[in-house]
py3Dmol code that shows the C-alpha trace and the ligand (Angstrom):
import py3Dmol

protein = """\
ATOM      1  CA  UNK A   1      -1.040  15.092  -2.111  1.00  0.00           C
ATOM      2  CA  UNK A   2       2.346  15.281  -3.744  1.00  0.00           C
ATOM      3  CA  UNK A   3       4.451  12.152  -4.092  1.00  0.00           C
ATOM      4  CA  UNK A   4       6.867  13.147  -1.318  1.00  0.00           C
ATOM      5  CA  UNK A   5       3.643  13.520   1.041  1.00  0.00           C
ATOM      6  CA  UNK A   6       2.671   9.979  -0.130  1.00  0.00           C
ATOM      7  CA  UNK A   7       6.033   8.299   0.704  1.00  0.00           C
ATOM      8  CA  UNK A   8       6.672  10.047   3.719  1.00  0.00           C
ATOM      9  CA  UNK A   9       7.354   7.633   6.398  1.00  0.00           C
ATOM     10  CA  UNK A  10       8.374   4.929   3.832  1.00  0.00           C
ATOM     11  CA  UNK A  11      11.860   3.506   3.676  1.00  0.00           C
ATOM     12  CA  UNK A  12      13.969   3.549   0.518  1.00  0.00           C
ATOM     13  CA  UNK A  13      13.164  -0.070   0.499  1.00  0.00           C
ATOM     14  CA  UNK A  14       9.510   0.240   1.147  1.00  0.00           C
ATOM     15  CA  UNK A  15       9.137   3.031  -1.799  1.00  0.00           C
ATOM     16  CA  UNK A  16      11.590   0.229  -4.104  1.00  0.00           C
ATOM     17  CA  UNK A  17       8.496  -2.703  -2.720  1.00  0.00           C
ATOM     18  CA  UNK A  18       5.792  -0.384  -3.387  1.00  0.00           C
ATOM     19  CA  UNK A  19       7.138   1.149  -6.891  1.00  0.00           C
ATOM     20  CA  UNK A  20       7.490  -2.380  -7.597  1.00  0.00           C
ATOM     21  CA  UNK A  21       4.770  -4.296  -6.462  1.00  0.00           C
ATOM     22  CA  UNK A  22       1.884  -1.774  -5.979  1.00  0.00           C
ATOM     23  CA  UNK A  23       2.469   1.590  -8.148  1.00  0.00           C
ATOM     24  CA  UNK A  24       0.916   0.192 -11.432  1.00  0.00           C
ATOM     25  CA  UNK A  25      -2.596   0.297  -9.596  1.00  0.00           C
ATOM     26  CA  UNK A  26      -2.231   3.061  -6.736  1.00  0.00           C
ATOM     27  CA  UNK A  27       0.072   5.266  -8.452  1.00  0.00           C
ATOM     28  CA  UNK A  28       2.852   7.374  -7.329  1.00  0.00           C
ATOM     29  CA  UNK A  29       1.091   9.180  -4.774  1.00  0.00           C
ATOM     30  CA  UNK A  30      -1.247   6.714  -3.386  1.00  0.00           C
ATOM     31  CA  UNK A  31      -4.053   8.566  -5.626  1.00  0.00           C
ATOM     32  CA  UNK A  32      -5.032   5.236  -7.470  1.00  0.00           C
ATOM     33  CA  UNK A  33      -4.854   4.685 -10.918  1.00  0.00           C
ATOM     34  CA  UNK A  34      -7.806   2.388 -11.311  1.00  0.00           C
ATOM     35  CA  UNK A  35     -10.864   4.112  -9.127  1.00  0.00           C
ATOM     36  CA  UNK A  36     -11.504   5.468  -6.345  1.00  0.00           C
ATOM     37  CA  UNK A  37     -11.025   2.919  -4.607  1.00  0.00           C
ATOM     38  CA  UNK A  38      -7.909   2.548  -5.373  1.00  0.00           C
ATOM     39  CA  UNK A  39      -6.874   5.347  -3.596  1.00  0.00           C
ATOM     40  CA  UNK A  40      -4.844   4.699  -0.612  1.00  0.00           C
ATOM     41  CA  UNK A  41      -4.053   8.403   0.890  1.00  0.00           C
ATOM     42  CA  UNK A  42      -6.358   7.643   3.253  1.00  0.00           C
ATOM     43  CA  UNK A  43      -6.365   4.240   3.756  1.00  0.00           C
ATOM     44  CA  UNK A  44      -5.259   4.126   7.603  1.00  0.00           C
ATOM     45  CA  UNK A  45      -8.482   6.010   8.414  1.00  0.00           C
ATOM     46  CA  UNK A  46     -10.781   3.150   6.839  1.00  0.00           C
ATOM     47  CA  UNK A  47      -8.179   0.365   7.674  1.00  0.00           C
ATOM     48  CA  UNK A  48      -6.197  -0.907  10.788  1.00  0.00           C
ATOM     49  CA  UNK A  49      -2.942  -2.448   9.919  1.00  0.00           C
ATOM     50  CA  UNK A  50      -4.058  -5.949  10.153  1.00  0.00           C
ATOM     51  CA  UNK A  51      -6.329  -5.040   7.938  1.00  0.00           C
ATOM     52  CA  UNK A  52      -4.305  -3.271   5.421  1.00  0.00           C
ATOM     53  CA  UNK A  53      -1.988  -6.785   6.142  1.00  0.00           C
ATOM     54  CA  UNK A  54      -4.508  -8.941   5.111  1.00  0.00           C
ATOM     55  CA  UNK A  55      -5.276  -7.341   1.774  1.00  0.00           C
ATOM     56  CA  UNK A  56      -1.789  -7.178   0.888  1.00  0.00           C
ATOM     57  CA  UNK A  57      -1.161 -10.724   1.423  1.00  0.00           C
ATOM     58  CA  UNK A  58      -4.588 -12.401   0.457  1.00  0.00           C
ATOM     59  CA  UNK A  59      -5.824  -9.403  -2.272  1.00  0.00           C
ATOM     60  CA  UNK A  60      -9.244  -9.236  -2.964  1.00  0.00           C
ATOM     61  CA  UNK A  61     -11.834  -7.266  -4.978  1.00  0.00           C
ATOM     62  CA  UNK A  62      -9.858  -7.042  -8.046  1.00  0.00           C
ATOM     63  CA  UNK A  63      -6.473  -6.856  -6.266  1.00  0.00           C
ATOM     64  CA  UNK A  64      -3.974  -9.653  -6.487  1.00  0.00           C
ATOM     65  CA  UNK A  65      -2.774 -11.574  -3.382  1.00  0.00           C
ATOM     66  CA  UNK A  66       1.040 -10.519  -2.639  1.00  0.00           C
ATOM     67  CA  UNK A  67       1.278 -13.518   0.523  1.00  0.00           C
ATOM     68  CA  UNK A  68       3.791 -15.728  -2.315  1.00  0.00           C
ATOM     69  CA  UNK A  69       5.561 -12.666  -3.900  1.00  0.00           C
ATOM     70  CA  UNK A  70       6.725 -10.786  -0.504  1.00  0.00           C
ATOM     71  CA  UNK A  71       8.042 -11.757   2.563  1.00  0.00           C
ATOM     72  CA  UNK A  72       5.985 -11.401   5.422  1.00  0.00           C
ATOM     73  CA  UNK A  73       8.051  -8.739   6.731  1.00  0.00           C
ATOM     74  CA  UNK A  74       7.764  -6.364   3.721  1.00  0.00           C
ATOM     75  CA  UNK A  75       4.242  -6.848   3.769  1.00  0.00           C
ATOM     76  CA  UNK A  76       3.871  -6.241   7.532  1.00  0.00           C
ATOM     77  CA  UNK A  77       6.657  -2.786   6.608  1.00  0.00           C
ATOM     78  CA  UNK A  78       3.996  -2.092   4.060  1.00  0.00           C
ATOM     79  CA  UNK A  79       0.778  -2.128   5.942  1.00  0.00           C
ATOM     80  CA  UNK A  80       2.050  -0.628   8.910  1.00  0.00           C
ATOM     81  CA  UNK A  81       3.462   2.567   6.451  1.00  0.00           C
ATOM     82  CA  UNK A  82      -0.014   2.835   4.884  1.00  0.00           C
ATOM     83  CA  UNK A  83      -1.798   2.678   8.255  1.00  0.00           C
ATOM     84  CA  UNK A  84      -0.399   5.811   9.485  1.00  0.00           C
ATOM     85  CA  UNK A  85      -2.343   7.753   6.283  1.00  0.00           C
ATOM     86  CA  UNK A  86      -4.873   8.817   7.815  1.00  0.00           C
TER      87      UNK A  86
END
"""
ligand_1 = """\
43
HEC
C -3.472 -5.210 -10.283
C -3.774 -4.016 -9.515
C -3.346 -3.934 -8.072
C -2.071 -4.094 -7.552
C -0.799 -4.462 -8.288
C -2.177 -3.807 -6.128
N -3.475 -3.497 -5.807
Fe -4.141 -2.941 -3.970
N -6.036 -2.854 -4.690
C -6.400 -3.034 -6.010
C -7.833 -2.873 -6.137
C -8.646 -2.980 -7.422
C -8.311 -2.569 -4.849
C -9.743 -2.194 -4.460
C -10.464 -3.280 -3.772
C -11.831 -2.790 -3.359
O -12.604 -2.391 -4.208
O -12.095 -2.830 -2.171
C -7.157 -2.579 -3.962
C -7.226 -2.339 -2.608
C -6.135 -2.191 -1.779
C -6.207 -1.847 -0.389
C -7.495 -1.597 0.386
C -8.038 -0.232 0.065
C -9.431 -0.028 0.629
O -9.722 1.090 1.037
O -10.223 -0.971 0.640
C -4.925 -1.781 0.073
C -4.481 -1.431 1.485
C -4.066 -2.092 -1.036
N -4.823 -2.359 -2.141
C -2.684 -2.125 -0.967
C -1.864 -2.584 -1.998
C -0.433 -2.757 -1.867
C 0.383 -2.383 -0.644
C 0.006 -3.270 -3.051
C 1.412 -3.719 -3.400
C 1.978 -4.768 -2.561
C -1.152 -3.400 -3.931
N -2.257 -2.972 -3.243
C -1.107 -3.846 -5.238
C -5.568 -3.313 -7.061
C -4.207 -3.564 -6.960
"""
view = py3Dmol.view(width=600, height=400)
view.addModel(protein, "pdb")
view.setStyle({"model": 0}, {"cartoon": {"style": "trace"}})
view.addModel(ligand_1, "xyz")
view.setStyle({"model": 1}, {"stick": {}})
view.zoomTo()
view.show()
């Protein structure tokens, strides 16, 4: 998957939140940069996006929680991006 596949559907601000906030671990095209499961290209098949909601804000498994960092709406923007990569 190419970066532009990756970020398709995303914002500008979205991709700025996610380059921000999330690339350091998941990389530039969702491919994850620290294991496999890491990798979020298909996250929307494994994940609804309450799911995908609740990991951003609460974190878990090695992941840190976002819920102080972003507002709920650019966490909500985020999960419901990443739920559609299926
Ligand atoms: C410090 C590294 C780190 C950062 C920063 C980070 N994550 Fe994660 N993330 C992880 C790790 C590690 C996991 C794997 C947890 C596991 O093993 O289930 C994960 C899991 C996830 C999952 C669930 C994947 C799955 O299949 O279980 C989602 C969704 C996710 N992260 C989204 C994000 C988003 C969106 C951001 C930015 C707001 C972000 N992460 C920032 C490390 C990080």
């Amino acid at each position: 998957m190419t970066k532009e596949q990756a970020m398709a559907g995303a914002s500008d601000e979205i991709q700025t939140i996610y380059t921000k906030n999330c690339l350091s671990c998941h990389g530039g095209s969702l491919e994850g940069k620290i294991g496999p499961n890491t990798n979020l290209q298909k996250v929307g098949s494994r994940m609804n996006k309450e799911q995908i909601a609740k990991q951003i804000n609460q974190g878990g498994n090695g992941m840190p929680g976002f819920g102080g960092k972003l507002k709920p709406e650019e966490a909500e923007a985020l999960a419901a991006w990443l739920a559609e990569k299926k």
